[in-house]
Structure formats: C-alpha cells, structure tokens
C-alpha positions as CSV (number, residue, x, y, z in Angstrom):
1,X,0.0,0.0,0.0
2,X,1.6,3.1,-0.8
3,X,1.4,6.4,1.3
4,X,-0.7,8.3,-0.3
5,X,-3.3,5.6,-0.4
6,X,-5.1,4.2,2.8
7,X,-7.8,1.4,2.6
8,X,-9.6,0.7,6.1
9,X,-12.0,-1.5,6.7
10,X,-14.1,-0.4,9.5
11,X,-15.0,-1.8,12.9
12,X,-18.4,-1.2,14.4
13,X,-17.3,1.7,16.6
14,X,-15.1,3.0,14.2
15,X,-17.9,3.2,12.4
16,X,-19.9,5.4,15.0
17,X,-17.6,8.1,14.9
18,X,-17.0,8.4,11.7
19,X,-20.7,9.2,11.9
20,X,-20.0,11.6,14.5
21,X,-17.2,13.4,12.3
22,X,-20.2,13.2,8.9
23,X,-23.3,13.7,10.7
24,X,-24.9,12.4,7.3
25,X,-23.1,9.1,8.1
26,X,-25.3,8.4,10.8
27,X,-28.3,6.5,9.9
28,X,-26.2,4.1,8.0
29,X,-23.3,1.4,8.1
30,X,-20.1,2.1,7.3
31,X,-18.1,-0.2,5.5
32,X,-14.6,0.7,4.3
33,X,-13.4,3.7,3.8
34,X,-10.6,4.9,1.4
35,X,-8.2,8.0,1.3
36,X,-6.5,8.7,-2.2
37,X,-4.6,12.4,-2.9
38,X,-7.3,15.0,-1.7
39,X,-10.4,12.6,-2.2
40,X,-12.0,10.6,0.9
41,X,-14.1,7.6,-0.4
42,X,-16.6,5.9,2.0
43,X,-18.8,3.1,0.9
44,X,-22.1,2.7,3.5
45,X,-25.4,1.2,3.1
46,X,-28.7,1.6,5.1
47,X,-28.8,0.4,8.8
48,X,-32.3,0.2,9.0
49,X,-33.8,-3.2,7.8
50,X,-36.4,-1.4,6.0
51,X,-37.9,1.6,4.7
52,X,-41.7,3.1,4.9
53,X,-43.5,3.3,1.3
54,X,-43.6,7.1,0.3
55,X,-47.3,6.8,-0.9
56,X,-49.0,4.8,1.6
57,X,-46.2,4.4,5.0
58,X,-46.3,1.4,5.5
59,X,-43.4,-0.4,6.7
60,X,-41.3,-2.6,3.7
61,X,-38.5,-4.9,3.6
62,X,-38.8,-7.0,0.7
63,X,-35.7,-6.5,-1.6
64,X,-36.0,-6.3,-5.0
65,X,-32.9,-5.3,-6.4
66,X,-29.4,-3.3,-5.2
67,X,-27.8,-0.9,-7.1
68,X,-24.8,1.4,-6.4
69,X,-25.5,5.2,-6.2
70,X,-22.6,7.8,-5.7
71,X,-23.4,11.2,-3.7
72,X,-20.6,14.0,-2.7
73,X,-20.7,15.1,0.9
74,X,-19.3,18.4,2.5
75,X,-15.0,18.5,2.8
76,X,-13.7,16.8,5.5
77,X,-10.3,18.5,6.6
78,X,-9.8,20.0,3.7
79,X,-10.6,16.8,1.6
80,X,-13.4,16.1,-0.6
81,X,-15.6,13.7,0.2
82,X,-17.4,11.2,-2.3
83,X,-19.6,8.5,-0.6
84,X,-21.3,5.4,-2.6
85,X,-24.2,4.0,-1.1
86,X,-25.8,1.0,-1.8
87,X,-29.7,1.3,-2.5
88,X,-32.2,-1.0,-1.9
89,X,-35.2,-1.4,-4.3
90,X,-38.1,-2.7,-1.5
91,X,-41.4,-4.3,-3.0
92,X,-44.5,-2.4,-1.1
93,X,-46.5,-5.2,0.4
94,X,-49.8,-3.0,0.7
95,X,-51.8,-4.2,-1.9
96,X,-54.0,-1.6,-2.3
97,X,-50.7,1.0,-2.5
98,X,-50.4,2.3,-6.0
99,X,-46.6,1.7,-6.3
100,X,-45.3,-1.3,-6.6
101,X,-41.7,-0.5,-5.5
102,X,-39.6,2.3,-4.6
103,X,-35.7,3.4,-4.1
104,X,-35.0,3.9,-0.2
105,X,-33.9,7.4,0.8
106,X,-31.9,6.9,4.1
107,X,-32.5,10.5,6.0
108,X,-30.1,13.1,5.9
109,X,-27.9,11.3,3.0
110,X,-30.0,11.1,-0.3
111,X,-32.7,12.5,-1.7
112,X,-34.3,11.5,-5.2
113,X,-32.4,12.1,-8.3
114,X,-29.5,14.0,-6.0
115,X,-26.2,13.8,-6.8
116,X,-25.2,15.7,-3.5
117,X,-25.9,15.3,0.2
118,X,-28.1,17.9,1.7
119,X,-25.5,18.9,4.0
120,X,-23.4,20.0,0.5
121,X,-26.7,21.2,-1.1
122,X,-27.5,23.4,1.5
123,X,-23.7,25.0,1.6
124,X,-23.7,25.6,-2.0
125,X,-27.5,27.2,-2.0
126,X,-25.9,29.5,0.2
127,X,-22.6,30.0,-1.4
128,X,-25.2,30.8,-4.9
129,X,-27.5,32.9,-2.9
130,X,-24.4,34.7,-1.9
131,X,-22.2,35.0,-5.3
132,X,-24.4,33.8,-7.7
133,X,-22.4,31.6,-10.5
134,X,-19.1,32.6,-11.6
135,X,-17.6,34.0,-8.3
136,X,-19.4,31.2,-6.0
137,X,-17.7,28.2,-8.1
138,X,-14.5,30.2,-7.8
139,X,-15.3,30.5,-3.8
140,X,-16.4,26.5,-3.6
141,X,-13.7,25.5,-5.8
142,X,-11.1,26.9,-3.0
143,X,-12.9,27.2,0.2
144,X,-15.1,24.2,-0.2
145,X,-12.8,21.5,-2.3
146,X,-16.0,21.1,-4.7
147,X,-15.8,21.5,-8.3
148,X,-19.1,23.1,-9.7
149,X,-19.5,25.1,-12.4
150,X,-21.5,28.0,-12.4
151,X,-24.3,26.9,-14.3
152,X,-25.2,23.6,-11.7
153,X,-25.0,26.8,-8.6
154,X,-27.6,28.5,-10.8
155,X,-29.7,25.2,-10.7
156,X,-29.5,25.0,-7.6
157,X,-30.1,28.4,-6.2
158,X,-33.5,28.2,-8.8
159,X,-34.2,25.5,-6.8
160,X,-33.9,26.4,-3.6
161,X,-37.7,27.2,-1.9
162,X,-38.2,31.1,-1.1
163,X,-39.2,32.3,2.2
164,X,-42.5,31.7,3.8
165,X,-43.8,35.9,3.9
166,X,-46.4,35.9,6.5
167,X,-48.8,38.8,7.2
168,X,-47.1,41.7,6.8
169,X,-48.9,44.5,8.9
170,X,-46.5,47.2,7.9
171,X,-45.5,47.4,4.2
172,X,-43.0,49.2,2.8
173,X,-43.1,49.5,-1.1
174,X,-40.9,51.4,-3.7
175,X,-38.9,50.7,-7.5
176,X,-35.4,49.4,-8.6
177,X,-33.9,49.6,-12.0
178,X,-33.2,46.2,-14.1
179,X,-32.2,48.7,-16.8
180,X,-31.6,52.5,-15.9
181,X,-34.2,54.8,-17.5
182,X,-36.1,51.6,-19.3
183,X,-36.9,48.4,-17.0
184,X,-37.9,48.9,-13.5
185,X,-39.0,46.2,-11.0
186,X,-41.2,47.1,-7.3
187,X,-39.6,45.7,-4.2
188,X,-41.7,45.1,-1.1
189,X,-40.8,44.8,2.2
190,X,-41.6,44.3,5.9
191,X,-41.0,47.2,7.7
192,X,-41.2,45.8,10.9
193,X,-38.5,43.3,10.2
194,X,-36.7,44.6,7.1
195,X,-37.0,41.4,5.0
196,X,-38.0,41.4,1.7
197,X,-41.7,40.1,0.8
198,X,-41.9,40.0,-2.8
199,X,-40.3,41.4,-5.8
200,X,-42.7,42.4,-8.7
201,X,-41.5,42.3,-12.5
202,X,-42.3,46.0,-13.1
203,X,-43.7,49.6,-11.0
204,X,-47.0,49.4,-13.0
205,X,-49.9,50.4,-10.7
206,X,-51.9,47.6,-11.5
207,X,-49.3,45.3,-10.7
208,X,-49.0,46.4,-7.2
209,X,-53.0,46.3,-7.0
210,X,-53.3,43.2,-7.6
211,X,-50.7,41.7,-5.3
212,X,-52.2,44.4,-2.2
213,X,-55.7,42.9,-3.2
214,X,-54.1,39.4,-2.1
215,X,-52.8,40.7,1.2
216,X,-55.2,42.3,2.6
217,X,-53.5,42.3,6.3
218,X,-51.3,45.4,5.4
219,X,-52.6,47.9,7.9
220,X,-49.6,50.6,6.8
221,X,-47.8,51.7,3.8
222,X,-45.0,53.3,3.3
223,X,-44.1,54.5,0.0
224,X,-42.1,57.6,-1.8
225,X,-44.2,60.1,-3.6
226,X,-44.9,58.7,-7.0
227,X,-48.2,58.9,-8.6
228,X,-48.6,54.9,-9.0
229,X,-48.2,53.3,-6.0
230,X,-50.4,55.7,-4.2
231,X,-52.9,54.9,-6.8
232,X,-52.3,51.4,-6.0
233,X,-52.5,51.3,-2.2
234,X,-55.9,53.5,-2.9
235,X,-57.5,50.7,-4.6
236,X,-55.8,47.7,-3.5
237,X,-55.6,48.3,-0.3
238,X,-58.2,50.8,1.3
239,X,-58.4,50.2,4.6
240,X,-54.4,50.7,4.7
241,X,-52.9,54.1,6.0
242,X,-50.3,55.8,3.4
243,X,-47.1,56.8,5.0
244,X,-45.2,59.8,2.6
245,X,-41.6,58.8,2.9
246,X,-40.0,61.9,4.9
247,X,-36.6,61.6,3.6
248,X,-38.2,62.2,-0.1
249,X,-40.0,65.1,1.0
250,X,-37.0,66.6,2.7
251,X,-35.2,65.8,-1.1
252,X,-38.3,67.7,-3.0
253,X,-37.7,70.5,-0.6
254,X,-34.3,70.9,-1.5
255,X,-34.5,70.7,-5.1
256,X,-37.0,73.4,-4.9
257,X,-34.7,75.5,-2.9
258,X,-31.8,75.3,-5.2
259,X,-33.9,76.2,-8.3
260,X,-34.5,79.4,-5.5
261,X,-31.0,80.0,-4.9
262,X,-30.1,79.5,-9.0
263,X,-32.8,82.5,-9.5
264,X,-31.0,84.7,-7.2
265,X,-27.4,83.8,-8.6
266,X,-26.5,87.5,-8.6
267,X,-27.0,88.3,-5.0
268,X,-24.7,86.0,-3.5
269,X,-21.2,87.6,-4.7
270,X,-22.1,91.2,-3.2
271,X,-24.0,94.2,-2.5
272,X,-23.6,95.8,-6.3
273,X,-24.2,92.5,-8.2
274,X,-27.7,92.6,-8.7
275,X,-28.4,96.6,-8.8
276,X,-28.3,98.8,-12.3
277,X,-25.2,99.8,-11.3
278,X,-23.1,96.9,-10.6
279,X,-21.7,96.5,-14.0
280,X,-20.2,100.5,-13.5
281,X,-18.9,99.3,-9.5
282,X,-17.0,96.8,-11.4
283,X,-15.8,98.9,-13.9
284,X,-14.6,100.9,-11.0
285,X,-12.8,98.2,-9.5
286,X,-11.1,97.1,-12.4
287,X,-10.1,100.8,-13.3
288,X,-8.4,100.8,-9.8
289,X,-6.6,97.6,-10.2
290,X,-5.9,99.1,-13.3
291,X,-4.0,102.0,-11.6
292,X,-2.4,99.5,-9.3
293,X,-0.6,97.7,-11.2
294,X,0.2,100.6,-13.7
295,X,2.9,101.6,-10.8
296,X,4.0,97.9,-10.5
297,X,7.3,98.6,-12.4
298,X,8.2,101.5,-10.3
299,X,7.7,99.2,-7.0
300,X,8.2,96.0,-9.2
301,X,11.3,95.0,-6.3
302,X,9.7,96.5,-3.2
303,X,6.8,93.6,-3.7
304,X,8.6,91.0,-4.4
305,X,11.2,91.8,-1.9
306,X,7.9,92.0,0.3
307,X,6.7,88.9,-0.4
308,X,9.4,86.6,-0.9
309,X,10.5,88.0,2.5
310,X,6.6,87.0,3.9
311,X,6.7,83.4,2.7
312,X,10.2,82.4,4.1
313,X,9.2,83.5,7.3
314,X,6.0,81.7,7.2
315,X,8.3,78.6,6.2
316,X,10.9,79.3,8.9
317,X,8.0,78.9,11.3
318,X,6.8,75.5,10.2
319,X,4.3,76.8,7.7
320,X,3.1,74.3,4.9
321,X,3.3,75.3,1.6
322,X,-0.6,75.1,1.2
323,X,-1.0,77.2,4.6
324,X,1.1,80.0,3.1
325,X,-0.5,80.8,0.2
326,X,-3.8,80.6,1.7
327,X,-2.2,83.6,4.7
328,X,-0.8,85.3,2.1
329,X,-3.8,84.9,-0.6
330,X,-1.8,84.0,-3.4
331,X,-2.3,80.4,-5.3
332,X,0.6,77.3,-4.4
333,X,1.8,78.1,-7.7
334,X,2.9,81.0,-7.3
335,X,3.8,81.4,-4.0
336,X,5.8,78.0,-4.8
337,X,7.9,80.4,-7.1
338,X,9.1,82.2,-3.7
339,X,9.0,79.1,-1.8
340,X,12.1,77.8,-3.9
341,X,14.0,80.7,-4.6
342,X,16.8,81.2,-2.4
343,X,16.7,85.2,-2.2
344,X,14.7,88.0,-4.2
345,X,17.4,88.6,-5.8
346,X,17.2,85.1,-7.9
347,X,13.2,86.3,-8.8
348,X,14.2,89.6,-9.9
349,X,17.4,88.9,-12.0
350,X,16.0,89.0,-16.1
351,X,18.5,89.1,-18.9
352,X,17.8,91.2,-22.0
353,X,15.2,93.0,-20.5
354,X,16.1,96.3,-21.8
355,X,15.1,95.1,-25.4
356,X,11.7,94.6,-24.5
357,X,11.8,98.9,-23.4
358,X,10.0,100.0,-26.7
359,X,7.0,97.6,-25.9
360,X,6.5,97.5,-22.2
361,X,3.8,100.1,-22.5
362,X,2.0,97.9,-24.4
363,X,2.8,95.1,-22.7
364,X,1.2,96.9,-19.5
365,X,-1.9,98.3,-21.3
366,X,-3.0,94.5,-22.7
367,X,-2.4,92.9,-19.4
368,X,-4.4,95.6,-17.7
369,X,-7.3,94.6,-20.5
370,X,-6.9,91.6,-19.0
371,X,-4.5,89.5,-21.6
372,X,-2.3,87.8,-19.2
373,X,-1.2,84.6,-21.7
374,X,2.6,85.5,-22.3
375,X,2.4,83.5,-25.5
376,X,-0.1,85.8,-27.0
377,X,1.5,88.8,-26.0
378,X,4.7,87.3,-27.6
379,X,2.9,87.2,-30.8
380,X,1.7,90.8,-30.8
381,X,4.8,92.3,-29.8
382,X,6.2,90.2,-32.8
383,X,4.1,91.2,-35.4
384,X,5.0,94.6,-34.0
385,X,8.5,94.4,-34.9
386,X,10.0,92.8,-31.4
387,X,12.9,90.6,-32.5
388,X,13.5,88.9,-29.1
389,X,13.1,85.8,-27.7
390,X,9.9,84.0,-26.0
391,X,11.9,83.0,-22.8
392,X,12.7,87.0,-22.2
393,X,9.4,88.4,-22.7
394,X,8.2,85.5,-20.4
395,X,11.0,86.4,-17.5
396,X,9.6,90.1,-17.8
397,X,6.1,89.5,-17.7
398,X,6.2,86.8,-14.7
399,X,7.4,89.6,-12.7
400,X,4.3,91.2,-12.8
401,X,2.4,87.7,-12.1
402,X,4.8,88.0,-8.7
403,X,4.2,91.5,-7.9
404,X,0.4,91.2,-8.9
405,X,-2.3,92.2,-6.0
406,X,-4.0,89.1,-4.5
407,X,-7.5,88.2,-6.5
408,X,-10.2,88.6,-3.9
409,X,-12.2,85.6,-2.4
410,X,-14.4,84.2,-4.3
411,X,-18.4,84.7,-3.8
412,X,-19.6,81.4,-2.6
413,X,-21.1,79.0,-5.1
414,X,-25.2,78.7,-5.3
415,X,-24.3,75.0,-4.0
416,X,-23.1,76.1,-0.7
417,X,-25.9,78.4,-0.1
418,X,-28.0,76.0,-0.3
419,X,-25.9,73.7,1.4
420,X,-25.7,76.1,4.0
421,X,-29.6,76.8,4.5
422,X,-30.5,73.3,4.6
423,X,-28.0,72.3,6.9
424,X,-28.8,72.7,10.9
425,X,-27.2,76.5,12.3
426,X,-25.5,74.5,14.9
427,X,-23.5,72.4,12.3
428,X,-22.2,75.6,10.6
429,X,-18.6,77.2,11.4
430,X,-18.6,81.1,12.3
431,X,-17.5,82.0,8.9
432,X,-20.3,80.1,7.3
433,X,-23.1,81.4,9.2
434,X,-21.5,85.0,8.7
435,X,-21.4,84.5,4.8
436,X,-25.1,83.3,5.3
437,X,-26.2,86.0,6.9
438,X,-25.1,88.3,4.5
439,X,-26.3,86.5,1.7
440,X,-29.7,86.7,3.4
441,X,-29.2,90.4,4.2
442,X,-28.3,91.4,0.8
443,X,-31.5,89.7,-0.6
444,X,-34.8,89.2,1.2
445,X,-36.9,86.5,-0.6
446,X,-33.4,84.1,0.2
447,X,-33.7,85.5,3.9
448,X,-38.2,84.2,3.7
449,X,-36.8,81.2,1.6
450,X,-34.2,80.3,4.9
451,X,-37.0,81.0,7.0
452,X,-40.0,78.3,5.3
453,X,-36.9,75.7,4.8
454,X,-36.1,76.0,8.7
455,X,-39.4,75.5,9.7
456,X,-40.2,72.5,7.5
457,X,-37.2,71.0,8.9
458,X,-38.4,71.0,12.7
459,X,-41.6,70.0,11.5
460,X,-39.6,66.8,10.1
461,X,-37.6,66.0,12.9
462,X,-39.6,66.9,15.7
463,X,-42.7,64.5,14.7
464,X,-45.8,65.5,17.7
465,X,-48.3,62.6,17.2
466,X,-50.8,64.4,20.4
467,X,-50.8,67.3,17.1
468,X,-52.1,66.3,14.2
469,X,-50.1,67.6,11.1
470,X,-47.8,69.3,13.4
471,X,-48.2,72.5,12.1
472,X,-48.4,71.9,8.4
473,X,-51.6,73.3,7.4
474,X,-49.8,76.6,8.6
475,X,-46.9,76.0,7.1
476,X,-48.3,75.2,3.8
477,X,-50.6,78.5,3.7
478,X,-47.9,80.6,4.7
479,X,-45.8,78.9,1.5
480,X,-48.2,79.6,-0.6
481,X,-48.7,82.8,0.4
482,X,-45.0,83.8,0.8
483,X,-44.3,86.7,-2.3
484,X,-41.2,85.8,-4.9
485,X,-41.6,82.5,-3.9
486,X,-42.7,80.6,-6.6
487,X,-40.4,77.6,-5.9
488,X,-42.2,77.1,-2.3
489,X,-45.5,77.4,-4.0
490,X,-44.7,74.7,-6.1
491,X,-43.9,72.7,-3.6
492,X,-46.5,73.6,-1.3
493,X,-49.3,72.3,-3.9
494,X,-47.2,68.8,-4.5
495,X,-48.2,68.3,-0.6
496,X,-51.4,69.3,-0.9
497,X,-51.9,66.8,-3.4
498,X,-50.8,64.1,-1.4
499,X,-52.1,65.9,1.8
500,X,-52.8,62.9,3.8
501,X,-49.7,60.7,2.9
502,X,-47.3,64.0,4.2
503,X,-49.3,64.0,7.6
504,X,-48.8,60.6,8.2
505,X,-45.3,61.0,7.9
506,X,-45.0,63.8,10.3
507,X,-46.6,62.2,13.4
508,X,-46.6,58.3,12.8
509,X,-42.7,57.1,13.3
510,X,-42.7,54.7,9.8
511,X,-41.0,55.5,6.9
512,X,-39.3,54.5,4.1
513,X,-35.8,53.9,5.4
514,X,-35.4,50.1,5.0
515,X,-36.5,49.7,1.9
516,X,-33.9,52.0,0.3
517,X,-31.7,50.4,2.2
518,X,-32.6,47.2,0.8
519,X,-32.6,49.0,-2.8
520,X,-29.3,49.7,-2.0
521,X,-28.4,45.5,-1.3
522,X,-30.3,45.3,-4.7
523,X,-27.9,47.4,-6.9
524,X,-25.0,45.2,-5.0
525,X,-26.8,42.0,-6.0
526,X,-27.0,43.4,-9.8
527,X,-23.6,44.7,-10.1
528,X,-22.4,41.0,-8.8
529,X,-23.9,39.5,-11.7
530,X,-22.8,42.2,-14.3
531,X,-26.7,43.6,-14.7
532,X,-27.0,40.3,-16.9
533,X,-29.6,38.3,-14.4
534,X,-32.6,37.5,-15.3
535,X,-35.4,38.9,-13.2
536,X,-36.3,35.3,-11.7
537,X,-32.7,34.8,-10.9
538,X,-32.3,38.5,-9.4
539,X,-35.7,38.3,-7.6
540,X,-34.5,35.0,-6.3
541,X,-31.5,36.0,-4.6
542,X,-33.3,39.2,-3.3
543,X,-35.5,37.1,-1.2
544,X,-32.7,34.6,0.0
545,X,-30.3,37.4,0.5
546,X,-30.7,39.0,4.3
C-alpha cells in the first residue's frame, strides 16, 4: 500500500464516529473507507432493515434489487468527500398501494435524483444565494474543495424554496432599476423586520393592486411620492394608512430650494451684483486695479522683496506650503515660485530685459485689459516688430504675475448656499453662518426662503403625534402665500396633493428607510452578476439574501 493511499475496513465503533465526524453518516453502516490524494471515499449502506412506502407508509422490507448510487458530501479536513451507497429497491406489500416499488432514501444522506448530500446542497445554496455563478464556483472550488460550475449553482439556487412571507402588517413598497431609464421592477418589504416580501416584475400600478388585493393584512404603507403606488394602495388596499416617505420630502424641498437660490445667482457675490449699477462698480474696481498695477514697475522689487521675505518666514515657522498661500492669498503656484528661490534677488534677475523697453507700455496696457497669456503677447509684440526671444518676454512678464495684488475671495457658489440653508445653524462654522447671513441680508426673498426651509425641517424631525399635522396646514398656507416664492408654492401644492400621505409622515414614526436600504443591497446584487440576471434569478437572490 503506498502512502498516499489508505484502505480501512471499519470496525463497528469506528464506524460510530466516523458518523460523528459526517453527521450524514449516521443512519447508515459504514463499510470501508478509502483515502487517495485529496479525495475521501466511504462506501455505507442503510442500517435500518427497511424503509416506509412514500405513498402509503407502511413499513417494507422485501428487496428487489441493489444498485450502487454515488453522492458528494461536504469536505472533510480539507478533503473532498465522495460517498457510494448502496440502494435498496423494496417491494411495497400494501396491496391496495399504488406503487409497486420504490428506491429507499436513508435520512439526511440522499434524496431522489441528487447527486449531493443535503448537507453539501445546502452549503452551496448559500454560497449561490451569496455570489451567484461565476464567483461562487471560484469560492467552492477553493474554500469548499467542490468543483461546480456556475451553471449547476444556478440550478441549484432556482431550486432552492423562497421564504414563507407571513402577514405583513406594515409594508414598505418602492422601485429598482433592471435597466436604468427603461426596466424597472417594485420591491416590497416588511417594515417591521426589514426582510424582503416579494419582488414584482415591473412599478405598474396595477401590478402592485393586484398583489395588495391578495394581502389584505397590510394595515400601513410606506411609500415615496410617486403617482402609482399611491394609486395602487388606494385601490388595493383601502383600509391601509399611506405613509409619505420623509426623507423624499425633505429631497423635494431641496430641489425646490436650489432652483430658488439659481434664480438669485447674482446676489450671492455682493451688494452691487444685482443693482443697475453693478456692472459701472465693477468697472470701477477694475479701473483701480488698473492704476495699481500701472505703478508695479516702479515698486516692481519693493513687492517681491515684500513677499518673498513674507513666505520664508511663514516657512521658517513650520508653515506648509498650502498654509502660506492661503495667509498670504496667493495660489501654491505661485507662492511656490518664492518658496524655492533662495533670495529676491534670484526672482528679480532677467537678462535682455532692456530690449523689451520699446513695448512695455503695451505690454502693460494689454495685461491691464486683462490678456495675461505671455504666448499671445509674444505674438503681438512680434508682429509689432519685437525681434527677441519667447523666454525673455516670459521672464519680464512673470514679474508682474509676482508683484500682482492678491485676486479677492471668491463669492460662494449657489451649491453652498443652499448647502448652508439646509443644513442645521449648529453644524455651521462662524464664517459660514456669517457669509449666510449676508447673503440673506443682501436679498430678502433668500432670507423668507431660509425661513419656510427652517421651519419645515423641525416639522420633520420633531414629529408631535398628540398634534395632528404638526403644524403643516400653517406651514403650507404661509408657503403659498409667501411673495417671490414661486419655488415654495410649487412645492407647497405637491403636498397638498398628497395631503394625507405628508401628515402621516409627520406624526406616525414609519417610513421608508429600510427599503432604500434594501434597494441599495439590490444594486450590489446586480452589479455582482454584471446587470446580466434575469429577473427570476435577481428576484430570487433578493429574497434569499438577508
């Protein structure tokens, strides 16, 4: 016998444990057992000396025939496990039974037409309800030690049984994507315990009717604003109460309110930007910039002596590069310039800069006008008659990109507004709040629309079930009545539409939360399988998947 064969031939308690070590072992008797590379072979047969007719029960043991059958069992230690068992063909003795003989089926070992143990069966259901095809064969193949392919997982995870869905007194209810903008599919599940009930094959209000009109236990239902599945609960389900999801309202709200902050674009960067005379305040500006930097070349070295002096002392301090251009309010480029050069002296040192002389009033007057590419103005003052090179008029000009006057802080986006006003005053820095606030002041309909948003936000989070509503019915008049608000108003009417569903949401404590999480699992499930699942595959492992 060589040593990477074994051949034992099994002793009665020998036998026990090995049924100890393969709990499937147990009802039967073991008679050798081999080990051969990584494979484990076991031949057993059936202990009891009979078996109970599947049609009728009573008890046989009449043999009609033997056959061999082979079944794979779970790894043991790493080994895979192949076990043949030897069937017995029993003759029922009932005469008035219908069959006349059957295979026996010892319990917990075989099952009719498997080729696997249920033990096995039920780790590879899970491994498929878990990874689907190709990535659970790659997961069996090396956790396991069974060779599957992808296809027999699929087989087996169709076959698996879904859950039993009891009554479901609380329902949640909203749509997924199969394909984005084209197939959709409705997802219901049990609020109270998060677990999916059903997956329907498309968001179609009759579709959802029907199945509602089936259960009629579902006292509650939660749902997101969309036309069809209120229509559905409506019909199918009457006696239900319609729960508005809180987090979609809070989402309408804020769409609304940046469409109001996009209208009022131009009073967010400062006090002239929305008069009649803003565009003259800027010309101003500019005209004094203008003068500014006109006198650069006489006090060309006094600023960049300045500042190259500023940002080595920020660096002798431990200042980051990042830290000194923002206390300085230059950009890391340039400030990088005088971060690297050992003295001012190495900035301000540019050969053959007294042939640019002729054309450095021009020079000056198109980068006032704003024409600050040193390429362009290469080509002008060459078509002028400058015979130099690039890299001098590019030496000259970046002294005036280091002597330049810092560009002013930018006005803050329409994005942060609104970030700003829908986010809680306590969660806001100083400077934030103070930008706010002048924002507001600056324009009065933002300062109302700050106002309404605040208020609709306590009525979300501070739900009063003794108060029906909590306040809505005031909130929504004084919406809709709110002047230059025509964003609110819009918004305003969406609730009234769907009056009772909003209520709900403010005083009863159910909402939609689990099923987007759960819509969220869903997208994971698709992306697994590559968006190329069928939807009684998908649907499948959405209900086996917790």
């Amino acid at each position: 016998m060589s040593v990477s064969q074994a051949v034992v031939s099994l002793s009665a308690q020998q036998a026990q444990v090995l049924g100890l070590v393969l709990p499937c072992l147990a009802g039967t008797a073991v008679d050798r057992a081999e080990i051969s590379e990584g494979l484990v072979r076991i031949w057993v047969r059936a202990a009891a000396g009979g078996a109970a007719c599947p049609d009728c029960g009573a008890w046989c043991t009449a043999v009609r025939d033997r056959y061999a059958r082979r079944l794979r069992d779970a790894p043991a230690g790493g080994r895979r496990v192949l076990i043949w068992l030897v069937v017995r063909l029993l003759r029922c003795g009932n005469a008035g039974c219908p069959r006349a003989s059957f295979a026996e089926q010892p319990e917990g070992l075989a099952a009719p037409y498997a080729r696997a143990t249920p033990l096995l069966a039920g780790q590879l259901g899970a491994v498929a309800a878990a990874l689907a095809g190709r990535a659970g064969s790659r997961l069996a193949r090396a956790v396991l030690a069974v060779q599957v392919s992808r296809h027999t997982l699929i087989r087996v995870l169709m076959a698996l049984p879904g859950p039993a869905a009891g009554p479901v007194r609380v329902l949640g209810i909203d749509d997924f994507s199969l394909r984005k903008g084209r197939d959709y599919a409705t997802l219901l599940v049990n609020m109270e315990t998060g677990e999916p009930v059903d997956v329907l094959p498309d968001r179609e209000a009759g579709t959802a009717r029907k199945w509602l009109g089936a259960h009629p236990e579902a006292g509650v239902i939660c749902r997101d604003r969309a036309g069809a599945y209120a229509e559905a609960a409506r019909d199918g389900a009457p006696q239900a109460v319609q729960v508005a999801d809180r987090w979609h309202l809070w989402h309408n709200l804020c769409e609304h309110a940046r469409g109001a902050v996009a209208r009022h674009q131009d009073c967010l960067a400062g006090p002239g930007c929305a008069g009649q005379d803003g565009q003259e305040d800027q010309q101003e500006d500019q005209q004094q910039e203008q003068e500014q930097e006109r006198g650069v070349p006489a006090g060309l070295e006094a600023v960049i002596r300045q500042r190259h002096a500023a940002v080595h002392e920020l660096r002798a301090a431990g200042t980051t590069l990042p830290r000194a251009a923002a206390a300085l309010g230059l950009s890391q480029q340039l400030t990088g310039r005088f971060w690297r050069a050992a003295s001012a002296d190495a900035l301000l040192k540019v050969r053959g800069a007294s042939a640019l002389d002729p054309w450095k009033p021009y020079l000056l007057r198109r980068w006032d006008a704003g024409i600050t590419t040193i390429a362009v103005l290469h080509r002008e003052i060459t078509a002028l008659g400058y015979a130099g090179s690039e890299p001098t008029t590019y030496a000259w000009l970046a002294l005036l990109k280091l002597a330049a006057p810092p560009k002013p802080p930018a006005p803050p986006s329409k994005r942060q507004v609104t970030r700003w006003m829908l986010t809680d005053p306590a969660r806001l820095d100083e400077d934030q709040q103070a930008q706010l606030a002048a924002i507001c002041g600056r324009c009065p309909e933002l300062q109302d629309l700050a106002g309404h948003v605040t208020a609709f936000a306590k009525m979300l989070t501070r739900r009063a079930p003794g108060r029906p509503g909590a306040g809505l019915d005031d909130w929504l008049a004084a919406a809709r009545a709110a002047p230059g608000q025509p964003e609110l108003r819009s918004f305003a009417n969406g609730i009234r539409r769907d009056h009772q569903a909003v209520r709900n949401a403010l005083t009863l404590p159910w909402s939609s939360g689990r099923v987007e999480g759960r819509n969220t699992r869903t997208k994971l499930l698709e992306r697994q399988m590559y968006g190329r699942a069928s939807f009684p595959l998908l649907r499948k492992r959405i209900l086996l998947t917790s």
